[in-house]
Each structure stands twice: as C-alpha cells, then as structure tokens.
N, C-alpha and C positions, 0 to 999 in steps of 0.2 A: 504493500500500500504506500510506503514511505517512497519507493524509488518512482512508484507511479505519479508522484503526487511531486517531484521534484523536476521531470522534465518538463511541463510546464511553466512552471517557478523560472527554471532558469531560459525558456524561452522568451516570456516577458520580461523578464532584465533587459537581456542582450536587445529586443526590441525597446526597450523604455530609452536605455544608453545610445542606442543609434538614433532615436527618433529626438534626442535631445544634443545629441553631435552633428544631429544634419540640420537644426535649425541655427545654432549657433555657426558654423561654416556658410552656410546661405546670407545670413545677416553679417556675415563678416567680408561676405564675396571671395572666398574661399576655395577659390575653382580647383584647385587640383586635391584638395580635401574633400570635397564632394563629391570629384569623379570616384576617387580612393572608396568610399563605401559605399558606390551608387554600381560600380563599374560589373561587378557579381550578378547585379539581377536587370544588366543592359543585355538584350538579343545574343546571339553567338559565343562563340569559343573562346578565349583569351588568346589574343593575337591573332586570330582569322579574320578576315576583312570584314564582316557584318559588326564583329566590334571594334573594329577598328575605326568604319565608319560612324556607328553611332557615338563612339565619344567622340571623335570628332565632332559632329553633328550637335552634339550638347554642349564644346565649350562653345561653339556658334551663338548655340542660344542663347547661355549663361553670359558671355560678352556681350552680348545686347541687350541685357536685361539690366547689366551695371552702365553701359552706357548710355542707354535710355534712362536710366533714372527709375525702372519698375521695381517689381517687387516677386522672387517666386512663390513666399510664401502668402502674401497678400494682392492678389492680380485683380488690375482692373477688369471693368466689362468689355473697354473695350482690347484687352488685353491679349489674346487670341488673334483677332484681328488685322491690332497693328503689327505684330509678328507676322505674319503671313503678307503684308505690307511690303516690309522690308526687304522677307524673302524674293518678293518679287522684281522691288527694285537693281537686289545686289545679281539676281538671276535672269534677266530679262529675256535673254536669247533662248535658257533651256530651264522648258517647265517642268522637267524629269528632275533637275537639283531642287525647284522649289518644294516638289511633293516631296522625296527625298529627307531632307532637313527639316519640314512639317513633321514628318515621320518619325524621327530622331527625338524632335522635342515632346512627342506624346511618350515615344518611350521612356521619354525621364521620368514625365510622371508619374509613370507607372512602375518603373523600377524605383522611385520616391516609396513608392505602397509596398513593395516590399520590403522596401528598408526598414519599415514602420512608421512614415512620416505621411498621413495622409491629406490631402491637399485638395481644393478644387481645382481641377483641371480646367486651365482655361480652352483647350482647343477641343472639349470636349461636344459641341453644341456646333465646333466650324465644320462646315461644310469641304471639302478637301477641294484641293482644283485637277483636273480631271489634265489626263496625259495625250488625251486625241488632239493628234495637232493640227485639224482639221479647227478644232476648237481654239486655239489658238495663234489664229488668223486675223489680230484686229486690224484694225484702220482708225487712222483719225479722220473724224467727220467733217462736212464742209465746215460747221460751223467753229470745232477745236480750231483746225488752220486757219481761220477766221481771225481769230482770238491772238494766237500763235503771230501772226503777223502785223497784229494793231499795237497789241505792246509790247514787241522785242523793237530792238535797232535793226539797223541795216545790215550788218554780219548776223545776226539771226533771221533776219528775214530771208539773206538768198543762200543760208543755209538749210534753213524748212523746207524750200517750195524747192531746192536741189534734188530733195526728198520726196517733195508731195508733189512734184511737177517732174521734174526729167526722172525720178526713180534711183537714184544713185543707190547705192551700197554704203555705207557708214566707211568701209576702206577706200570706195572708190572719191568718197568725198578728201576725205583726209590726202589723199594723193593727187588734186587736181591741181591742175597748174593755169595760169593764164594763158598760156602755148595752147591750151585746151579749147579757148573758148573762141567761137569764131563768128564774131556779130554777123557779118555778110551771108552766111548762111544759116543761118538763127539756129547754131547747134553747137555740142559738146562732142568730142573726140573720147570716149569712156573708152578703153582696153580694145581697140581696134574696132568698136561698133559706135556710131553715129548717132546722138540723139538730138533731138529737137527740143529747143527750148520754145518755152510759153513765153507773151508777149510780157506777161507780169515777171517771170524770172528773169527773163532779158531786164528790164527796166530795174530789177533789184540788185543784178549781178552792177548793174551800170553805178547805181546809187551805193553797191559796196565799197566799188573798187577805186568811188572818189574819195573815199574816208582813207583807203589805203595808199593815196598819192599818183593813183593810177587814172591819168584823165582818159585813156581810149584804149578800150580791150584790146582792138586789134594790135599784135604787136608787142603787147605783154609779154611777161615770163615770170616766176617767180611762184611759189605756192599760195595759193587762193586764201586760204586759212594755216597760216603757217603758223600758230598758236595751236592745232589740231596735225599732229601729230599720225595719230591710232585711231584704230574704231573708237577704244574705251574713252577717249577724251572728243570724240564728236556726237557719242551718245550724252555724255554726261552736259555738255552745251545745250542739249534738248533738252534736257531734264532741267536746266537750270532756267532756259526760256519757259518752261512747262511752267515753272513755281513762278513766276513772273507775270504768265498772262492768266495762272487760276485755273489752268486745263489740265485734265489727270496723264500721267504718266504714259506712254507707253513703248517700246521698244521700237528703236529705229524703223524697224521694218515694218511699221505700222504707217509711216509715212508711205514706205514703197508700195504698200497696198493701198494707198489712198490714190499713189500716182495713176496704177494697176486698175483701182475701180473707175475713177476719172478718165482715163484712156478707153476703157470699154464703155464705157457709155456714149462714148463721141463714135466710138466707129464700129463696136461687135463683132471684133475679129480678135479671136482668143491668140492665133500665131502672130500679129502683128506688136499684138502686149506682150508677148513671150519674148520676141526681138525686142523690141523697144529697153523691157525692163533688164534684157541679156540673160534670159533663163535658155536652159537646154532643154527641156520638154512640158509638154502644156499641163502637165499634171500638178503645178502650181500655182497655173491661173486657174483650176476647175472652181476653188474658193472662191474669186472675186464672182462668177458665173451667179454662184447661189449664194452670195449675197447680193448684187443687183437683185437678185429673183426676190428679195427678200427686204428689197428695197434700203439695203443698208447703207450703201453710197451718198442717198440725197442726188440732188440735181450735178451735175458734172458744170464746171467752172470754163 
C-alpha cells in the first residue's frame, strides 16, 4: 500500500517543481532554460530533425514574444493572431514555413502541459493557413495601388507600378539599369524579353529619374534603385510604402499578379500574359483566369 501510495507522491512533486521552474524561466525570458525542460515532450527523437526543427521553431516564437513585449504565460486575445502576422511577414514567398513554425509554437504549448505548466493556448481557436498554392495567389486590388501610389514619393511610385504595371520580379527590379529603359519605344529590356511600359509608369519612371539627376532616360546608365540591392530589400520598400499609404501587406508577387490580372483583362490571351510576365508555361496564369471569373481584379486601369 505504502509503495502504491508513493509513486504518485513523487509524480506531483516533480510536476509541482517543473511547473514552478517553467514559470519562473518564462518571466525571466529564459530561452535556453525553457527549451532544457520543455525539449523531452517536443515531437521527435533527440537530435533527429523533427526536433531539431521544432526547437528551432520555438526559440522563433519565444524571441518574439520578448520582442514584442507579450506575455506566454499571460497572452492577449489578440495574441495568436498577431503571431501568425509576423509569420507571414518574415515568410512571404513560402506559406509551407508559415504553417510550419505555426506548428512548432502549438507544440510548445502542449509540451508546456506536459511539463505541468498548463496554459491557455493562444492558437488554439486560429484557424491554420492552408498550403494550396492555388490559394495563395493574391493580388493587390485597383484600389490598394491606388493608395500605394497617392502617398509614397516618386521612387515608390515607379517602383509599385514596375510591379503592378510591367510585372517585374523583385530580382529583376533590383537589377534594372537605365540602359534598360527605352522611352522611344515605350518599353523595358527584362533578361532578353521586351516589355511594354504603361503611359502612367513611363511618366513615373520620368518623375523618378529627375529626383535622381537624370533629366532624359534615353541614354542613361547606372542602376535604377541602386539603394535596392536584392529581392529582400525591394520587398521590404513595399512593405515600408504599404505602412505609409494604410494598405495590408502583401508579397511582391502580388503586384505581378495584379500586372497579370490587369493584362488579361485588356486582351484574354493567357500566352500573351505568360510572355509579357516571362513565365514558361501557362499553368501560372490559370489563377488570374479564375479570379477574373471571380471578379477579383476590378476594372483593368
């Protein structure tokens, strides 16, 4: 009776001491002391790569939890939320890492409950974001570029409509030069393919390039945005105009799908979008297809 009556005993110990070593570690921001008693009842093997990912995945979280200023053992409502936020932000190109690292920080909490530390879960109520990337196809609407181009300056305007007008690539923007740009035939020289600039991008390329000391395209040389470097730092210019004119966030290539719906609607010719945007098979415009169908474009500009 006596030895029946002591493994219990000393299972809640060991669960009182843990559940009172992980709150003191938490409030202390204590990341490598948390992982230390959290790390036993995270997914996988010790040292196989499912835990290796998830603590990776968890100091993710836990650094943004101390840098945000939150709380794990006290989380807002909107707490969940704005985590999946960020993820989005810091992940823009691939929603496999956003779900991923979603993934990871549920697992904390629940390896939190094994620890003995039980907690409201904040992502318990989020709806997850789905990996068809069919669904992850947006576009900025007329009225975001709208927006987008009323209150940025002139290097964020004929960087936008580079985007939401000739369809660039976030590299191919970063690498343009003014050797590129050829007013007389109202187009852009992209990686050996030919695009045509709109009347409004022609007139902003012009209004940029006087800020830049460059009074006549023709003739130029020299990199177009030579403060833009990389993709990472021509996405992060959008993002920076995004918080500027009030318009949500979205990943470069939500411009190019706006160039992409804007272009089919003026002419309904999926292979002419396919050249235009410099894709190699139409199996990437079939999206703008059924979103016209679906009316998500708006009127073409």
């Amino acid at each position: 009776m006596f030895t029946i009556l002591l493994i219990p005993i000393k299972l809640y110990i060991f669960y009182s001491m843990s559940e009172a070593e992980l709150r003191r570690l938490l409030v202390q921001h204590d990341l490598g002391g948390v992982l230390a008693l959290v790390q036993g009842a995270l997914p996988g093997q010790p040292g196989n790569a499912t835990r290796r990912n998830n603590l990776s995945g968890v100091r993710v979280y836990l650094r943004w939890v101390q840098e945000s200023g939150r709380s794990v053992l006290f989380p807002e409502a909107d707490h969940g939320a704005a985590y999946l936020a960020f993820l989005k932000r810091k992940h823009p190109d691939t929603p496999a890492s956003v779900i991923n690292r979603l993934a990871h920080a549920r697992n904390f909490y629940t390896a939190l409950a094994s620890s003995g530390l039980q907690l409201l879960d904040p992502f318990g109520e989020l709806e997850a974001p789905s990996n068809d990337p069919a669904l992850h196809k947006e576009a900025y609407s007329d009225a975001e570029v709208t927006r987008l181009l009323s209150h940025n300056d002139e290097r964020l305007r004929a960087l936008v409509l580079l985007g939401a007008h000739a369809g660039l690539t976030g590299p191919e923007v970063a690498a343009l030069d003014f050797r590129d740009i050829s007013l007389h035939k109202g187009a852009l020289q992209v990686r050996g393919r030919e695009v045509p600039t709109s009347q409004e991008l022609h007139t902003a390329l012009e209004q940029y390039a006087l800020t830049r000391g460059v009074t006549q395209l023709f003739g130029g040389s020299g990199p177009v945005f030579p403060d833009l470097e990389n993709d990472h730092q021509v996405r992060a210019a959008l993002f920076n105009g995004c918080i500027r004119a009030n318009v949500p966030y979205k990943a470069w290539r939500a411009l190019r799908n706006h160039a992409g719906l804007r272009l089919l609607s003026l002419t309904q010719d999926e292979e002419y979008v396919a050249r235009y945007l410099g894709l190699s098979t139409l199996k990437a415009v079939k999206f703008i297809v059924r979103a016209v169908e679906r009316g998500m474009g708006g009127g073409a500009k």
